[in-house]
N, C-alpha and C positions, 0 to 999 in steps of 0.2 A: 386606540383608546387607552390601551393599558400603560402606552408611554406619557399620558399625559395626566391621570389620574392615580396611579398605582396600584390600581387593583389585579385582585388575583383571579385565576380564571373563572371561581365556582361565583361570586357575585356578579358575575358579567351577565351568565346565563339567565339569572333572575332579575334583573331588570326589566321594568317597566317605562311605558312613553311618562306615566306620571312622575315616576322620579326623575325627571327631567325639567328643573326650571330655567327657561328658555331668558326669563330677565332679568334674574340672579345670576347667570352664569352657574349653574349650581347642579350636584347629581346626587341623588341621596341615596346612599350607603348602608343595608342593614343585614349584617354578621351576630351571630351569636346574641338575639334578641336585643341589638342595641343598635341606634338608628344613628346616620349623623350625615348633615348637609353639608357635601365638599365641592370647593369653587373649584370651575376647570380653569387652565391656563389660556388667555384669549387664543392660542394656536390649537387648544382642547377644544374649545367651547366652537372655534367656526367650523375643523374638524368633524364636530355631534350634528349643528346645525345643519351642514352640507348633508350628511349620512340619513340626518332625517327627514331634510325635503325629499334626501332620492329615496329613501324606504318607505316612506306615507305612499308616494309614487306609486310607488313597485308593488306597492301591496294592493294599495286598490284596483290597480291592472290585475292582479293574480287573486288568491282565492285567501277567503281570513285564514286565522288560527285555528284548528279546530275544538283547541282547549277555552274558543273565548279573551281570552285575555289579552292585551295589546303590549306584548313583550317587545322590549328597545332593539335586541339583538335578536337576530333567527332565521332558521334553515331555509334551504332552497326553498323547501315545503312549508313553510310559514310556521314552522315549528319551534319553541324556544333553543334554544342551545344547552345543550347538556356539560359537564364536563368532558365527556368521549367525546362530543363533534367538534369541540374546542383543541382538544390533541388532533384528531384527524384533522383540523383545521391546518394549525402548527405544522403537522406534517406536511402536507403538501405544499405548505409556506416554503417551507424549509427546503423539499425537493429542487421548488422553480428555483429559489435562489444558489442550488448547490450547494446548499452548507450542512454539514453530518449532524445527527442525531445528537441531541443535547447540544448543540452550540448556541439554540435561541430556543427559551422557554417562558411560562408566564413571569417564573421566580424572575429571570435574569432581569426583563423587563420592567418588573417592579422595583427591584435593587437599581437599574439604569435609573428609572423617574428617581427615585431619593437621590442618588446618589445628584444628579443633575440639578434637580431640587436647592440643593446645599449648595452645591457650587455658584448656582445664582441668586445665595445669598437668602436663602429661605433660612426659616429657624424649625432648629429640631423639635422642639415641642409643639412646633403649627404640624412638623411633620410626622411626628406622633399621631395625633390627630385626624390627618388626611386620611395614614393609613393603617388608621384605626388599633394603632399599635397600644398593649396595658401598660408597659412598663417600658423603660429606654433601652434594654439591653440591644435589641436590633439596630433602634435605633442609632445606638454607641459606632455599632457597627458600622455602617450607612456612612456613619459621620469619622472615622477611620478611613474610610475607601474613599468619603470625596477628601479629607485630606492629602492622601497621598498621590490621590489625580493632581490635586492643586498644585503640588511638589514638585510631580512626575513633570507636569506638563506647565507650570510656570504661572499658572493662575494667581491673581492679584486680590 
């Protein structure tokens, strides 16, 4: 999800089935008391789609949440995702694939989606916005590294 939306791990955890508009293509986003509807990319959005015919599934086989709430992402035990079960998560990501510690994180993964983002020709100020960024300095950034991808790698 996070290569295809940008987000970082702590909004993951709090998501809801409602910030989920299925005919917008759209997930809605709210950091730091400020809300914002960001469209998935169609490989995001059938991605969410697939995830959540199989999770509605899953869950009505197994047993709710016991907080009540119909959170988008969550535990074996039907429990939200925390930031610790998102690192444990990572971690064992990490193990199967045999890659060391810090080589794949939520950051890198959100710096991936931008940088990607730009490469296919998105605009920095929509990508401000996605993610949820106040001011361009990141941004600048972002847009420095898909440069030099461009360069590196012959991008047109």
């Amino acid at each position: 999800m996070q290569a295809f939306v940008g987000l970082t791990q702590f909004p993951q955890g709090r998501l809801r089935l409602s910030d989920v508009n299925r005919e917008q293509g759209t997930l809605r986003i709210g950091t730091g008391g400020k809300e914002r509807w960001v469209p998935l990319s169609p490989p995001g959005q059938d991605q969410l789609l697939m995830y959540l015919d199989h999770a509605c599934s899953t869950r009505r086989r197994g047993q709710e949440s016991r907080s009540g709430e119909e959170y988008l992402f969550f535990t074996e035990t039907y429990q939200p995702l925390t930031p610790n079960s998102i690192t444990l998560l990572f971690g064992r990501l990490r193990a199967r694939a045999g890659l060391e510690d810090g080589q794949v994180t939520p950051w890198l993964l959100r710096e991936t989606f931008a940088v990607q983002y730009l490469l296919t020709g998105g605009a920095l100020v929509v990508l401000c916005e996605i993610l949820g960024l106040k001011d361009m300095t990141v941004a600048r950034r972002y847009q420095r590294l898909a440069d030099a991808e461009r360069e590196q790698e012959g991008y047109s």
